[in-house]
Structures are given as C-alpha cells and as structure tokens.
N, C-alpha and C positions, 0 to 999 in steps of 0.2 A: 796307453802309456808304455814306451818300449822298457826294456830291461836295464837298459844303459843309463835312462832318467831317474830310474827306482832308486838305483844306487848313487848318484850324483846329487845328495842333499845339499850343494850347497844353492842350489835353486831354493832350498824351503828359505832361507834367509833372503837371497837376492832378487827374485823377480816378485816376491810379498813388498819387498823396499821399491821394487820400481812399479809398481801398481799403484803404491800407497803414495811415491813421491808424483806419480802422474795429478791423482785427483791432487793433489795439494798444490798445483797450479806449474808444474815444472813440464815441458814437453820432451817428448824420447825422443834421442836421437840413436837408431841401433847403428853399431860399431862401425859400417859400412861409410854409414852416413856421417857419422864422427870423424873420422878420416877424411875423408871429401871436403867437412867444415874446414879441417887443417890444410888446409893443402894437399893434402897426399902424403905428408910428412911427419912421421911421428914423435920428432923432434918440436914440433909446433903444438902449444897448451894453448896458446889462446883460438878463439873463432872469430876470426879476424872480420871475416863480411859482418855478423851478426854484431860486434862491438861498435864497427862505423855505421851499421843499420841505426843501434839506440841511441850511437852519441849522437845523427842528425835527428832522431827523433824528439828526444828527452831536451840537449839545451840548446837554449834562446839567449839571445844578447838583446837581455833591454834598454832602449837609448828612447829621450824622449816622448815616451811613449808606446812606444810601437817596439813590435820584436822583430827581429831579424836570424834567422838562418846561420848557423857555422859554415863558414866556406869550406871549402873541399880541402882545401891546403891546412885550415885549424884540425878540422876533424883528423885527416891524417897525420900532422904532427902529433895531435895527444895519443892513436895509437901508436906513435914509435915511442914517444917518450915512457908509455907504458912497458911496451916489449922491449928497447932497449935500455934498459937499466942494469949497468955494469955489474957483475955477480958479485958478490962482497962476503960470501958465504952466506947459508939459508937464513941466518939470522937476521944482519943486518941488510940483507937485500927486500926480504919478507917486511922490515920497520920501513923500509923507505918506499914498498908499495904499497902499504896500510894506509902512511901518510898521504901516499898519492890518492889514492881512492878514498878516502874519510876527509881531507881535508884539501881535497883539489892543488895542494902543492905544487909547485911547479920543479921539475928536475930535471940535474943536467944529462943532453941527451948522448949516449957512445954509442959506439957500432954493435952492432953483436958480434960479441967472440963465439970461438970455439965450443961448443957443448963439454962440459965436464964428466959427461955420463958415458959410462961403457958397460953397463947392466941394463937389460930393457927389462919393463913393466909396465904393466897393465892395470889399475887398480882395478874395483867391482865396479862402485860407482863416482862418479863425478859431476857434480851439482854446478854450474856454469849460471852465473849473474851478468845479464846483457852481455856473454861473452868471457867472460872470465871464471877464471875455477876457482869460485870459494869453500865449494869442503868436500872432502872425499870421504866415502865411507867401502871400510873392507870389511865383506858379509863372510860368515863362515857357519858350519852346517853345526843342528844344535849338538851333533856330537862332538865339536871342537870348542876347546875352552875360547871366550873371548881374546885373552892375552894373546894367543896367537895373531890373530888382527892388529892390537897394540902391535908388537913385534915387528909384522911383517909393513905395516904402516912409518913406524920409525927408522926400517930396515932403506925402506923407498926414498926415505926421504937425504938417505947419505951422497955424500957426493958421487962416489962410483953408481948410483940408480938413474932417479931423476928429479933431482934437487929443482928442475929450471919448473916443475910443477909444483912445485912445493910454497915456492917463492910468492906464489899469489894467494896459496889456502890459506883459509884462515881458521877454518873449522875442521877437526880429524875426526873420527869414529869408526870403530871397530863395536858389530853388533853380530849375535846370532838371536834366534828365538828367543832365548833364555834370559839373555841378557845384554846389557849395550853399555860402554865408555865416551868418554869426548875427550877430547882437548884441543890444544891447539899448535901450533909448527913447532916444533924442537923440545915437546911440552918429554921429561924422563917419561918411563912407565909405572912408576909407582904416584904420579902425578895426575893419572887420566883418571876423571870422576864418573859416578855415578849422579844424574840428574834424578830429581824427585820434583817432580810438579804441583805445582800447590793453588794453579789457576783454571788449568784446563779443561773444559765439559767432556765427560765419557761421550757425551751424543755427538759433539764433534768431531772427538777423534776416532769414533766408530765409525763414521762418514767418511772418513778418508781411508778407510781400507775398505768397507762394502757396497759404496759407490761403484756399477757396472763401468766398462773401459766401454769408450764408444768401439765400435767394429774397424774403425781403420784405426784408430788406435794401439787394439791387440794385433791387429797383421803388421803392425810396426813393431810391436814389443814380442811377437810369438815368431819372431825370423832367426833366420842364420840358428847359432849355436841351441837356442830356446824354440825351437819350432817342434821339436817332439814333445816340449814340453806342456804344451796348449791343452790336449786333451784332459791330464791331469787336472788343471785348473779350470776348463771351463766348468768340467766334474763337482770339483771344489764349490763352486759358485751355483752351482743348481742342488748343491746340498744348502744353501742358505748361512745366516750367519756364522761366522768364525769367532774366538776369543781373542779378546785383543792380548796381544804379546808384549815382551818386556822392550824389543825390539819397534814393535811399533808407535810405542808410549816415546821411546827417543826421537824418533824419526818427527813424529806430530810436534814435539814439544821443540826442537832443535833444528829443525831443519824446514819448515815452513815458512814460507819467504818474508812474513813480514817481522818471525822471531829470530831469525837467521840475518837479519840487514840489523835488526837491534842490538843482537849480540855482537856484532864486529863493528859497530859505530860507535855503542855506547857501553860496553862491556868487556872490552877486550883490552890493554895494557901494555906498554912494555916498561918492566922495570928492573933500569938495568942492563938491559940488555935483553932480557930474558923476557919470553910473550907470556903472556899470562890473561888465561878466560878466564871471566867470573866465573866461581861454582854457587851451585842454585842458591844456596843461603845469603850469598849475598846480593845476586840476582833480586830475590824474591824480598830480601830488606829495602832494596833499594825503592823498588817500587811501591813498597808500603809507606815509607818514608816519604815519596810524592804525592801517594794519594794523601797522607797523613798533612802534610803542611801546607795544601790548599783552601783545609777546611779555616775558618777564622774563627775567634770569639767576637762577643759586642762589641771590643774596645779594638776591632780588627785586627789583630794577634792572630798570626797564624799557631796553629796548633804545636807544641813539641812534643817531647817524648822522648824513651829510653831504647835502646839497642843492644839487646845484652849477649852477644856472641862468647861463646867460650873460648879460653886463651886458645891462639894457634888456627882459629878457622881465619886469619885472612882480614882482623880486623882495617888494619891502615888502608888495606888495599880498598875494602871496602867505603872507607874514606873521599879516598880518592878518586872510586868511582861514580860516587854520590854528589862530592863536589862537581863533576863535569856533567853529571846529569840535572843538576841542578844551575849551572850555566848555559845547559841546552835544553831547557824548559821553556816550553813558549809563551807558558802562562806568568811564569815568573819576569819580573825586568830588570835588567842590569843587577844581580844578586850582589851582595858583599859574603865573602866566607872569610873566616876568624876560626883558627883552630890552634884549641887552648889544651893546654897542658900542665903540669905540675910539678916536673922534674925536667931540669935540663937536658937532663938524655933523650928523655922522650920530645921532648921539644925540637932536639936537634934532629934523631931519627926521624920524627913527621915530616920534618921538612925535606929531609933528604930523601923520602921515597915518596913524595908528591915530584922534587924536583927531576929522581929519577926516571919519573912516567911523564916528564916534560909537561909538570905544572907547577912551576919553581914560584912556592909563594916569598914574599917576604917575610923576615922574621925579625920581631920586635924585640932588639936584644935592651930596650931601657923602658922605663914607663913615659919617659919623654917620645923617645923612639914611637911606642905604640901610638900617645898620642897625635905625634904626628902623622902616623901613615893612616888612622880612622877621621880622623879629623879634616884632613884634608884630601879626603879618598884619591892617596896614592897609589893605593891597591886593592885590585879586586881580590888577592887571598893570600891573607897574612896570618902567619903562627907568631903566641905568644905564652908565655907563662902566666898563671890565674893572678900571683899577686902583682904584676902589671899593671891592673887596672889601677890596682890602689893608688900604685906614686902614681900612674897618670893623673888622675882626680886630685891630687894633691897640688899636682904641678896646674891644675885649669879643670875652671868646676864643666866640663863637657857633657854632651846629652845628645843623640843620637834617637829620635825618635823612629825613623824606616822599618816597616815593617819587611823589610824583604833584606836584612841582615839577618847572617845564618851562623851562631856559633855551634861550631861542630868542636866537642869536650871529650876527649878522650879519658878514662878512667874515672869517668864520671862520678862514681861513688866516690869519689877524694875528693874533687871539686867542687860539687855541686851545692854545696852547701858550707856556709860561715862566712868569715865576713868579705873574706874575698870575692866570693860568689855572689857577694851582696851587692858587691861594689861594680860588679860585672853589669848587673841588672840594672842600676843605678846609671849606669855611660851609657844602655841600649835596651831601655824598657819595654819597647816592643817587636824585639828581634827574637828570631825563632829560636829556641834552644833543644837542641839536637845530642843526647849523649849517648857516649859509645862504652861498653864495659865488659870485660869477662871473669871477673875477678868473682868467687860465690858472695851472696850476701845476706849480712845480719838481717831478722826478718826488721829491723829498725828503718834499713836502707831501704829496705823494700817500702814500706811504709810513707818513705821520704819520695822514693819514685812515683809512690801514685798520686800526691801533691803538684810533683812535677809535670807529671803529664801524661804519666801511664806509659804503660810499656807499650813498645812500637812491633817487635820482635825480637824471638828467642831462636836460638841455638845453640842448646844446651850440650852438656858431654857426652849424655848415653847416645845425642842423634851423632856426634861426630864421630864416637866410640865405632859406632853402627856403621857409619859412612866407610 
C-alpha cells in the first residue's frame, strides 16, 4: 500500500460502494471505458450502444400472435426522443423524462441545443439502467461529514455544472462509512433522508459486500487511479469478514436493482412541480397496506385497517402513493378508490395534491353528485365528504357489493364511526376500509381501531423526532 493511498480515504467509501454495487448485479465500467461508452465526449450521459442494445433486446411488438423485432429506424427514434428532449430547466425536463421512462409517453422530438454547462464534474459513482443514469452516489472519507456530499451533489446539479445529467437521475446519495442520505433531483438539503430498513436480511446484505470479485473483475475495478489501491484490499479480504457499515446498509437497501426500479416507478412523485421520493415510513406502509389487503375474511372482505403516521410525516402523499400502487397491483382488478374526508378544506387539499402528482380524482361536491359517479362507475378515484353518503342514500337506496372498492379515510378517528360512517358501510359493505391518522388518541379510539381492523402501521413522533 503506497503512502499516497494511506492518506486518500476517500477509497474507504468508494471502492467498498463499487465492490458492494458489483455483487448486487451492476457491471464496472472504469473511467476509461466510461468514455469510450460516450463517445469520447463528456458532454454525452447516456450509453448510447448499450440503451439500443436493451431496447432490441427487451421490446417486442405483439400482433396476432407472434412477436416481432423493433426496427432499426423505432429503436433509434426512441433513443433520440430520449436524448433529445428540449431542457426546460432540471425540473421540468427530469418530470417529462420520468414520464418517459415509467410510462412509455411519447414526446415531442427537438434538436439538441447548446450544453448549459461551463463547470465540469465528475461524480464518484454512477448507476446506469440499460443505459441511462439513474442515481448517482457522492462517497466521501469517514473523516468528512456527509452534507458535504448533499452539497456538492446539489452544487452539480446547477445549471453552470451539469444539469444535462441530472435530468435522467432519479436517485441522489451522499454516503461515507458513518453514514448515508438520499433523495431525489432538486430535493433542498434539509430534505435528504435517512432510510431505516424494516425488511432486509443481515445475511443478504452481508453477501453483497463479502462476496470475493471474480479476477477480471478486480483488474477492471483495481486500474487507472485505484490500482495502488489493490494490495490494501486484497489484504482486507484475507483478513475475513468486515462490519457492515451505515453506508453499506443504504447502498443494499436503495440501490439494488430491483428496489431501485420500485423506487422510481412506484414511489417517486411529483407534486407540484416539485420531485418527491418516498421516505421509508411511507415506503414501508405502503407495502404492509398490500400485504395487508390481500388477505380476506369468510364473507371475502379483504382485510382493513388503521395507518397512524404522525402529523407532518407525509400523510397525503402517502395516500397518493398507495392509491397508484394499488392500481398497479396485479393481483388486484380494476380497483375503485374513494377518499373520504370531513372538512371541506381537507376535501379540497386531497384533491388538489392527488391532482398535483397527476391523479386528478373526481370530487363529489353533492350527495347526488357522489352517487352518481359510484353508481355508475364514472370514476376510478373520487373524493368525498363522510356525510355524503347520507343524502346519497336518501336520494336512492344504492348498494355496491365489490370487494375490490378501497375507501382510503383520512382522519380517520373523526370518521370512522357514527352514523355517517354507518351509512358508508351501508352503500359498500364489502369494500376495503383503509384509515389514515396522526392526530394522538383517546385510549377509547384506540379501542374502536382494534374493531376496525387493527393497526396496519405506526409512525409515531419520537421515530420522526429521531429522523
């Protein structure tokens, strides 16, 4: 180990990330060769052979039976309409390549302009999907605070750096040994979280950092700049297992390819304008929430239950991400969502920050109104006020047996019970009932929740306190 490596700790962060990113199924490309993929050009973020490599690989045009091949001419237009996508600043150029990539959108193609960038940069690392950069991570030595990473991460991403990479991340992170942040494009710095995993096996994620690198492997990862560094770690590795780190816990949990495509398909947002990644609590609701309403009773009911996040974690959003994960559920068919509320304000905010993440339900401003739009399934996601139900039922005795209607009740402990609530149950007896609350509660309420269905999940204030 020369003397120049001793003191260069920012290897103990980053070539530990790209060890650990190898076994987790990502292939190294060193810097040489990263270049080469670009053209030679460091103005070029995508890898352009490798993205028309997967688009012929991955899609098929199925027509009566049989599949067919993308022609040369499709393959290559959807790389331009990818790379050419007029800059709009990182925000809304970043929304309209999300929508391209998560929902095959089609967009109009310009030329490429001029680069905006007159600062170059380098990040540490760079996590490339068929081709494209979805999330960059800046390693820094455990003697520097993480924020510095936050920092120099949001610094890159200004239009003087190089915004034209930024435009396709979807995932940031700023990690040292100590400790590790995420977020996502344009996310402030008092924004970037800490993840806390609540699924993940130690023996899993111990596997992915003491998993041996095959031999061409390390002569690809121990070149150029890291090639004095080899002796160090093979060192390392004939001393036997290492402790896993705060750093490695992000990387496993965040960045492994199959939670890293879930995170930006099913867990990412924009509202507003503004991107927004789920943070774990609501990550980790949401999935209990799916496992949870699979299960049935005898009278096939699927299961409900309570969600009691504390004010300020994120409840609406979490809403809204639950709603689209629950229309992207394959076990589920064709879902109805109904979300109910108790005050107008709230009524109208639901609506407008479903509408703002571009899922603009309808909202039942009469009890005629509602029962028109459940009645005659004009919509797949409408908000309404509880007492609603009532003049509905009034106006026409309705009944809605489906069990795959999902009322999602915001302050649930107000709702949930009396006559309105009755009357709820009454128009859709075996629909799922879903409540959301942060409000503390009398232990009475409590008492009333385990009736309902039992608690689903908590996030209380000492864990956000904490957070």
């Amino acid at each position: 180990m020369t003397r120049g490596f001793r003191f260069n700790e920012k290897y103990l962060s980053q070539i530990p990330a790209l060890q650990q990113l190898i076994n987790l199924g990502f292939e190294y490309l060193p810097p040489d060769q990263a270049l080469a993929a670009r053209q030679g050009k460091a103005g070029n973020v995508l890898l352009e052979e490798v993205l028309r490599e997967q688009l012929r690989e991955i899609n098929r045009i199925h027509h009566k039976g049989r599949d067919y091949l993308f022609s040369e001419e499709n393959i290559q237009s959807a790389v331009q309409k990818l790379k050419n996508v007029k800059y709009d600043g990182l925000l809304k150029t970043n929304e309209a390549i999300h929508e391209l990539l998560t929902l095959g959108m089609a967009l109009e193609q310009t030329v490429e302009g001029d680069t905006r960038s007159t600062e170059t940069a380098r990040p540490d690392i760079v996590l490339f999907v068929n081709g494209i950069p979805f999330a960059v991570i800046e390693c820094k030595s455990p003697k520097v605070e993480v924020e510095q990473a936050i920092s120099q991460s949001i610094r890159n991403q200004r239009d003087e750096y190089v915004p034209k990479l930024f435009i396709y991340t979807q995932i940031v992170l700023g990690v040292n040994k100590n400790a590790a942040r995420y977020a996502t494009v344009g996310t402030p710095a008092k924004f970037w979280s800490l993840w806390k995993e609540r699924q993940d096996k130690e023996a899993a994620m111990a596997q992915s950092i003491h998993r041996t690198l095959p031999d061409e492997t390390k002569d690809a990862l121990f070149s150029g700049e890291f090639a004095t560094a080899r002796r160090f770690f093979d060192t390392l590795e004939a001393e036997g297992v290492r402790e896993i780190t705060e750093q490695d816990r992000a990387i496993y949990s965040l960045c492994r390819p199959e939670r890293l495509l879930e995170l930006v398909y099913k867990f990412t947002v924009f509202d507003g304008g503004i991107k927004k990644i789920a943070r774990y609590q609501q990550y980790f609701a949401i999935q209990r929430i799916l496992t949870h309403v699979k299960q049935r009773d005898t009278e096939g009911r699927r299961r409900g239950g309570i969600v009691w996040h504390t004010q300020g974690s994120g409840k609406s959003l979490t809403m809204v991400m639950l709603a689209r994960a629950l229309a992207q559920e394959p076990d589920i068919h064709n879902p109805r969502i109904v979300l109910v509320t108790d005050r107008k304000d709230l009524d109208k905010q639901l609506k407008e920050t479903f509408a703002a993440c571009d899922m603009a339900p309808q909202r039942a401003r009469t009890g005629r109104d509602l029962l028109e739009l459940v009645s005659d399934k004009k919509a797949d996601l409408v908000t309404t006020l509880v007492h609603k139900f009532d003049k509905a039922l009034n106006v026409k005795k309705y009944r809605d047996e489906s069990p795959d209607i999902f009322m999602l009740i915001d302050e649930s402990h107000r709702t949930q019970f009396g006559n309105f609530a009755a009357r709820m149950r009454q128009m859709f007896p075996n629909a799922c009932y879903l409540g959301f609350t942060g409000t503390p509660l009398m232990k009475k309420e409590k008492n009333n929740f385990a009736k309902f269905g039992g608690l689903i999940d908590k996030y209380a204030i000492d864990q956000a306190v904490a957070d």
